[in-house]
N, CA, C and O of each residue as an XYZ file, in Angstrom:
440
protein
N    -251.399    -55.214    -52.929
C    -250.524    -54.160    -52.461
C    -250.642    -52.986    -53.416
O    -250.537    -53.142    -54.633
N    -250.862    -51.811    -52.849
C    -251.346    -50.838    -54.046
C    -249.410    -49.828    -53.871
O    -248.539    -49.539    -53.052
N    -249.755    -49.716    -55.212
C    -248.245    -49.418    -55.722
C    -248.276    -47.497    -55.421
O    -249.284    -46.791    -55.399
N    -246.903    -47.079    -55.233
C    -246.764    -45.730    -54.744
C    -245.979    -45.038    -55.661
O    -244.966    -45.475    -56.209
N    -246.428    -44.067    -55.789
C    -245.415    -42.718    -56.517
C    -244.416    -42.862    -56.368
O    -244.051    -42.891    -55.193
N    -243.168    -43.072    -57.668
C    -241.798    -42.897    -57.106
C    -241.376    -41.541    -56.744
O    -241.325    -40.749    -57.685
N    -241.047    -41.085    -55.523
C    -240.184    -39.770    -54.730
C    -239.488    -39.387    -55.924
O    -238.909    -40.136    -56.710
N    -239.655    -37.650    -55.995
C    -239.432    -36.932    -56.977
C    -238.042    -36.263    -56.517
O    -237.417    -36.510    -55.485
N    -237.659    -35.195    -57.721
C    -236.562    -34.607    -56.787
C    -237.112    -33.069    -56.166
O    -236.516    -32.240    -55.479
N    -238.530    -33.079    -56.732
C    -239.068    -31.341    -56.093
C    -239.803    -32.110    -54.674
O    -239.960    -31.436    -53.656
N    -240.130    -33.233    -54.710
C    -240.385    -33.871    -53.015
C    -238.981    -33.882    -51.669
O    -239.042    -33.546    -50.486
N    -237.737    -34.449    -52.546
C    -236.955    -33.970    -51.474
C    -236.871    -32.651    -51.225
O    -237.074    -32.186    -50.103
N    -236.511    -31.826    -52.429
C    -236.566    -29.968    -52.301
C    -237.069    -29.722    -51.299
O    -236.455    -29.243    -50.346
N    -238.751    -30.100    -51.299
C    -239.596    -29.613    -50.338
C    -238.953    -29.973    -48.605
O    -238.780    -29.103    -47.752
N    -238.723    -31.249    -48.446
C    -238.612    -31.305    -47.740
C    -237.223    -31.102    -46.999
O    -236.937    -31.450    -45.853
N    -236.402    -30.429    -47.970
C    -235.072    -30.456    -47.404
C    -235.251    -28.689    -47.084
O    -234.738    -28.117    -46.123
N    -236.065    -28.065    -48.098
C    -236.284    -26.773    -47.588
C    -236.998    -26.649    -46.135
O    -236.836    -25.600    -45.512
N    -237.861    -27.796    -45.526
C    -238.520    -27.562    -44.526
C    -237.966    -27.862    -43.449
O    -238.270    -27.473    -42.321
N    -236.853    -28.800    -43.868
C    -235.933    -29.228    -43.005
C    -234.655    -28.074    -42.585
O    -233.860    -28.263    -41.664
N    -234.668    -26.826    -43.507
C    -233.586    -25.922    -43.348
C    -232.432    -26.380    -44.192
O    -231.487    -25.633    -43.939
N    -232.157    -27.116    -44.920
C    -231.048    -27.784    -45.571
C    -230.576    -27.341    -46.885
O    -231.371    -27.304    -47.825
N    -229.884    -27.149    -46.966
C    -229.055    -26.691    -47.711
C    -228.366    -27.187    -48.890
O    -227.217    -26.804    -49.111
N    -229.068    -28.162    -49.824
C    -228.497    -29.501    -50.393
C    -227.889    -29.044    -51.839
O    -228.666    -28.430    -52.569
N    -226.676    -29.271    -52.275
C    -226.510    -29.274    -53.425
C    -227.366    -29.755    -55.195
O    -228.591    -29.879    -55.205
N    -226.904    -29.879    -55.951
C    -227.586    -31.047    -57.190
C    -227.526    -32.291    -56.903
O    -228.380    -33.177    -56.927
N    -225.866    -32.275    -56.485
C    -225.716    -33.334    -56.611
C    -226.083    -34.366    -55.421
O    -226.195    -35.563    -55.687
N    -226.298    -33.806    -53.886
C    -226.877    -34.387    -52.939
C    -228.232    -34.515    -53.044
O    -228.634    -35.505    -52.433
N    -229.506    -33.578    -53.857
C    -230.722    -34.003    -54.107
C    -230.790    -35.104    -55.175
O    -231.811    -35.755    -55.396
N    -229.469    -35.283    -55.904
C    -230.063    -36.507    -57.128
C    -230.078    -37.331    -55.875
O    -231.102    -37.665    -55.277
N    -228.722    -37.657    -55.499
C    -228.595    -39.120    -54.437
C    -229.612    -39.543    -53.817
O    -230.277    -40.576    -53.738
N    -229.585    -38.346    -53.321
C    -230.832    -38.440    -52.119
C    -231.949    -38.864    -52.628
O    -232.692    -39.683    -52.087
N    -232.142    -38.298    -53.761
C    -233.926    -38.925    -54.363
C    -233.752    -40.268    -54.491
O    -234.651    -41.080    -54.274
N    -232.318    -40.633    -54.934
C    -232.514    -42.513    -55.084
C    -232.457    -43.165    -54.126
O    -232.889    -44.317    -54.175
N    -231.837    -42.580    -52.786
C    -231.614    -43.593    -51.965
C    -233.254    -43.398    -50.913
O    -233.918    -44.289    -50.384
N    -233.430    -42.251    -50.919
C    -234.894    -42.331    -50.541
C    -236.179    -42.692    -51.092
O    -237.210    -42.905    -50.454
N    -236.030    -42.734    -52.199
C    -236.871    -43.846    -53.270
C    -236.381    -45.417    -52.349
O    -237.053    -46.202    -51.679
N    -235.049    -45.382    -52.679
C    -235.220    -47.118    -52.076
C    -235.305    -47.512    -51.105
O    -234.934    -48.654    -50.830
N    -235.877    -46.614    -50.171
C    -236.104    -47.025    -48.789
C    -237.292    -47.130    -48.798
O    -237.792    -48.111    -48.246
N    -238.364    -45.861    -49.617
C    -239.927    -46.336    -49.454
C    -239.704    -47.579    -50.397
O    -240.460    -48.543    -50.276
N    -239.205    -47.585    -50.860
C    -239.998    -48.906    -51.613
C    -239.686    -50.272    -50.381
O    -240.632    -50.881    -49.881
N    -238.532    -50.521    -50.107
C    -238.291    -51.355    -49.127
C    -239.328    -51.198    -48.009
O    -239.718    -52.208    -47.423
N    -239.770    -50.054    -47.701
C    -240.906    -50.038    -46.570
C    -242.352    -50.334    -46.800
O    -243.107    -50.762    -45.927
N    -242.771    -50.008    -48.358
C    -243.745    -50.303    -48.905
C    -243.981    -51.538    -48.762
O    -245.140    -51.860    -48.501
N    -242.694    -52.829    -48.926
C    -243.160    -53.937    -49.209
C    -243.267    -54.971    -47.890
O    -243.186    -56.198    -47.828
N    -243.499    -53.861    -46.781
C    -243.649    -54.104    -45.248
C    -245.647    -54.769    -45.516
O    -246.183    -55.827    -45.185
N    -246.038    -53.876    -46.037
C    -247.392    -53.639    -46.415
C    -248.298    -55.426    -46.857
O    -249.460    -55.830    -46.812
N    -246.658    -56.156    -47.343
C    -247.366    -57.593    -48.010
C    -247.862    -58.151    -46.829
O    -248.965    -58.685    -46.943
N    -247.232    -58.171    -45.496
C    -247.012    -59.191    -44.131
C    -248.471    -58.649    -43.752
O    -248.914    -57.581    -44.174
N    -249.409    -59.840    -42.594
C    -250.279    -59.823    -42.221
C    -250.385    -59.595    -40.796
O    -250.696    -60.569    -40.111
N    -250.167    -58.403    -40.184
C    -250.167    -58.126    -38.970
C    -250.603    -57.928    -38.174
O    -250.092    -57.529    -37.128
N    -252.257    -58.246    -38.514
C    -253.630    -57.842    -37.688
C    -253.648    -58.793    -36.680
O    -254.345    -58.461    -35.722
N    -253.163    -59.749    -36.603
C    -253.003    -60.923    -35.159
C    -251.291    -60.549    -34.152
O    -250.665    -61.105    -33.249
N    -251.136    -59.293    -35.003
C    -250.032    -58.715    -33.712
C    -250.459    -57.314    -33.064
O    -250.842    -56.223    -33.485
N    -250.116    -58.082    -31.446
C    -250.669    -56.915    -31.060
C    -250.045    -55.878    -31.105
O    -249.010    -55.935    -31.769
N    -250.366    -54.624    -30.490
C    -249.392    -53.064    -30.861
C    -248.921    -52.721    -29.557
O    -249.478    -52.432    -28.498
N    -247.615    -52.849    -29.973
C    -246.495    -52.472    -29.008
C    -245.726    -51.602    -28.851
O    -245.204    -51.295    -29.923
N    -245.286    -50.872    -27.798
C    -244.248    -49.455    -27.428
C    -242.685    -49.554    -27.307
O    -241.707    -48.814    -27.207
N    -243.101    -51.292    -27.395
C    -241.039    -51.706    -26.871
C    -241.308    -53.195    -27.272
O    -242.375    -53.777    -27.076
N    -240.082    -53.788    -27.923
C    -240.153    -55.311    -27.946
C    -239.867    -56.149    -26.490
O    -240.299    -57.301    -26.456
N    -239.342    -55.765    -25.594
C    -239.158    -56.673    -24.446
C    -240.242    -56.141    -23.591
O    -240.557    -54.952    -23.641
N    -240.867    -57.062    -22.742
C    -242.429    -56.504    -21.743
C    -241.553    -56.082    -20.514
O    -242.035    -56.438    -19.438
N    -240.238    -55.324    -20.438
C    -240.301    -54.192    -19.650
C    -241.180    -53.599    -18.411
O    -242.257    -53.035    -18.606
N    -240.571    -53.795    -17.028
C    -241.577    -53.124    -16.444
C    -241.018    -52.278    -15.359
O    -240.415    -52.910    -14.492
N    -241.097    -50.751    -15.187
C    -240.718    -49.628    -14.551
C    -239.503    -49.964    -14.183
O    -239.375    -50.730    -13.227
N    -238.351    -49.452    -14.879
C    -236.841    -49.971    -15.240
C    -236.152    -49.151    -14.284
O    -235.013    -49.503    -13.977
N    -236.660    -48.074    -13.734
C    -236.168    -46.597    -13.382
C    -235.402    -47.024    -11.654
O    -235.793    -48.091    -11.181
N    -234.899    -46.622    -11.241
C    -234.322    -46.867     -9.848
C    -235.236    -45.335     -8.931
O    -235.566    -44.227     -9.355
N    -235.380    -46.000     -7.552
C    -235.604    -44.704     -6.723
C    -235.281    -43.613     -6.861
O    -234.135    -43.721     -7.297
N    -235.625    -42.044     -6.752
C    -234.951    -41.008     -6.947
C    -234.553    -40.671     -5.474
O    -235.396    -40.202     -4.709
N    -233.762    -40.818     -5.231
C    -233.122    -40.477     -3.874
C    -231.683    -39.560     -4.098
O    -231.003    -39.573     -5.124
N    -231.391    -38.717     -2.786
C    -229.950    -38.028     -3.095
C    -228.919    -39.542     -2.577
O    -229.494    -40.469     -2.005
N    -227.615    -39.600     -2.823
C    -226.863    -40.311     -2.334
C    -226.440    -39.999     -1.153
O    -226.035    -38.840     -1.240
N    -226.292    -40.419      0.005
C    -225.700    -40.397      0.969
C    -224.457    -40.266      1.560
O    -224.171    -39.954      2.716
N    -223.701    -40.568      0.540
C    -222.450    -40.127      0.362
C    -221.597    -38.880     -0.130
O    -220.409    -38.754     -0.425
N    -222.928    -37.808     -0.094
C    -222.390    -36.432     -0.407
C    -222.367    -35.931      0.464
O    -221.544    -35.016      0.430
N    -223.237    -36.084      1.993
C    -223.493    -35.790      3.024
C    -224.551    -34.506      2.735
O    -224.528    -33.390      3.255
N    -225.278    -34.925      1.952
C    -226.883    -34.107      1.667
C    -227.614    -34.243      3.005
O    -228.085    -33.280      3.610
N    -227.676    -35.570      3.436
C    -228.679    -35.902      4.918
C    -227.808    -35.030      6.151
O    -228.272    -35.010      7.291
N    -226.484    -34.301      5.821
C    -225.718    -34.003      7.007
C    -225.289    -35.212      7.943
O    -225.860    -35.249      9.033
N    -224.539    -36.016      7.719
C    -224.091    -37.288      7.950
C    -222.233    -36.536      8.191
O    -221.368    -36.314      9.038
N    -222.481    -36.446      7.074
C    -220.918    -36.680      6.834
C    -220.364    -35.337      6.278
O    -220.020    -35.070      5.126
N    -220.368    -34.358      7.690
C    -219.487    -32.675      6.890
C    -218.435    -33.086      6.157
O    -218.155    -32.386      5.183
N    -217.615    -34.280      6.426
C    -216.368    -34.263      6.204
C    -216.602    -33.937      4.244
O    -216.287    -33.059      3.441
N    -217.228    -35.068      4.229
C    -217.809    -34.828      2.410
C    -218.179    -34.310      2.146
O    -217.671    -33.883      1.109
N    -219.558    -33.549      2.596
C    -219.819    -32.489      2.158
C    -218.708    -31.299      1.739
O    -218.582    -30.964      0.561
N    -217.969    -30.734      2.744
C    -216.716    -29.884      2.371
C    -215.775    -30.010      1.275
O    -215.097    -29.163      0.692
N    -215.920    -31.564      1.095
C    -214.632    -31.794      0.060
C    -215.485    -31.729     -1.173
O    -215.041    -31.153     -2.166
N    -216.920    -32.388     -1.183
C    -217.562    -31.880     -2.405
C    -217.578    -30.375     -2.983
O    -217.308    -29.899     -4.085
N    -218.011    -29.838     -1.762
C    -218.541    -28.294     -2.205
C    -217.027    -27.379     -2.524
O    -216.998    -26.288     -3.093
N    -216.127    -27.943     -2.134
C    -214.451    -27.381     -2.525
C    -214.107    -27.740     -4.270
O    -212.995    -27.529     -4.755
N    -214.918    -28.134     -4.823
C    -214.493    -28.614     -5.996
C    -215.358    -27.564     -6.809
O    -215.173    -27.276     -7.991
N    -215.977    -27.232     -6.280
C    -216.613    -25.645     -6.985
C    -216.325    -24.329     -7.031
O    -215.642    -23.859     -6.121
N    -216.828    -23.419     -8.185
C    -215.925    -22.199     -7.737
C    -216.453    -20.943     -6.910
O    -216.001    -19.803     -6.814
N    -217.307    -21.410     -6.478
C    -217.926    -20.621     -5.147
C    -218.824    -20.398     -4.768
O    -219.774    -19.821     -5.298
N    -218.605    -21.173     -2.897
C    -219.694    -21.338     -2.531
C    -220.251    -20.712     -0.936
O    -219.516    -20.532      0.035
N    -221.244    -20.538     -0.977
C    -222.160    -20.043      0.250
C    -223.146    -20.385      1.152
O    -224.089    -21.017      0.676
N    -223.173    -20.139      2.302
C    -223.956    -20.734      3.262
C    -224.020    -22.789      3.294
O    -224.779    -23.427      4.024
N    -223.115    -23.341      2.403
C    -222.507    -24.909      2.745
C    -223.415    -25.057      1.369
O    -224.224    -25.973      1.516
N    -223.500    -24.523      0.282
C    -224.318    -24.498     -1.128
C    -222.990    -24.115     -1.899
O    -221.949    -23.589     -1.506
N    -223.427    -24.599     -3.222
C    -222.467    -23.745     -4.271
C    -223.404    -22.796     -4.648
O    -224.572    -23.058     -4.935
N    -222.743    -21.355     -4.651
C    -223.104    -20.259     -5.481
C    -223.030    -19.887     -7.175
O    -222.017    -19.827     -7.871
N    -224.413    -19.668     -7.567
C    -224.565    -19.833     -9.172
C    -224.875    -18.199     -9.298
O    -225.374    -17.406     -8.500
N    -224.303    -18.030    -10.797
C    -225.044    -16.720    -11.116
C    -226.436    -16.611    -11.307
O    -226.873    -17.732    -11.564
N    -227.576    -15.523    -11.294
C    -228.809    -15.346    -11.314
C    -228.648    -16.234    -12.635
O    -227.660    -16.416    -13.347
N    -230.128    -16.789    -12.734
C    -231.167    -17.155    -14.126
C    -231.660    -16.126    -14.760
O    -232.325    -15.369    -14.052
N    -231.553    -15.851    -15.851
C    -232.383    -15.134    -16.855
C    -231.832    -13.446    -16.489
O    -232.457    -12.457    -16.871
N    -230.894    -13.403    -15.898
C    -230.583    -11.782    -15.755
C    -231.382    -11.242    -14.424
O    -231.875    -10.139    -14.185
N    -231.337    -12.084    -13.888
C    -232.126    -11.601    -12.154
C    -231.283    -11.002    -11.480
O    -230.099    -11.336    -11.440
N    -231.804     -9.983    -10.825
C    -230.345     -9.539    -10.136
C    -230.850    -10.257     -8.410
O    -232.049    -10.211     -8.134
N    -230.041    -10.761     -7.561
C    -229.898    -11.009     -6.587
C    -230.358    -10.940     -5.125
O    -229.706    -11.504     -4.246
């Protein structure tokens, strides 16, 4: 196992500057130790022999989890049911031609 640089405190700097962050003294000391002890805890991932596992995206073999994309029928989208439709589209603050009315995108005028 080849041994690693212990994390400095101008390595968090760097990266807390790249991150936008704003860190005190006293949050870069912490931080350097507790992120020191995480590579090291991850480093010693490195002992285990993992070349007889294969490489995976998810632990459970998962397969297309997703449900149909369909509208519900119960909004009266298919025109089934004005009655719902009306009571849906009443819960908005205004609407046109049996649609709710939105303001333009991006400053479009109309």
């Amino acid at each position: 196992m080849a041994s690693r640089e212990p994390l400095t405190r101008q390595d968090v700097t760097d990266v807390a500057e790249l991150a936008l962050l704003n860190l005190s003294d006293d949050d870069l000391d912490r931080y350097t130790g507790q992120l020191d002890a995480v590579f090291d805890l991850a480093s010693k991932l490195d002992q285990f022999d993992v070349s007889e596992v294969p490489p995976t995206s998810h632990p459970f073999g998962l397969v297309n989890v997703f449900r149909a994309d369909s509208p519900p029928s119960s909004v009266g989208i298919d025109g089934t049911d004005d009655n719902v439709r009306q009571e849906a589209l009443a819960s908005g603050p205004d609407v046109e031609d049996n649609q709710f009315k939105v303001p333009p995108a991006l400053g479009e005028s109309p």
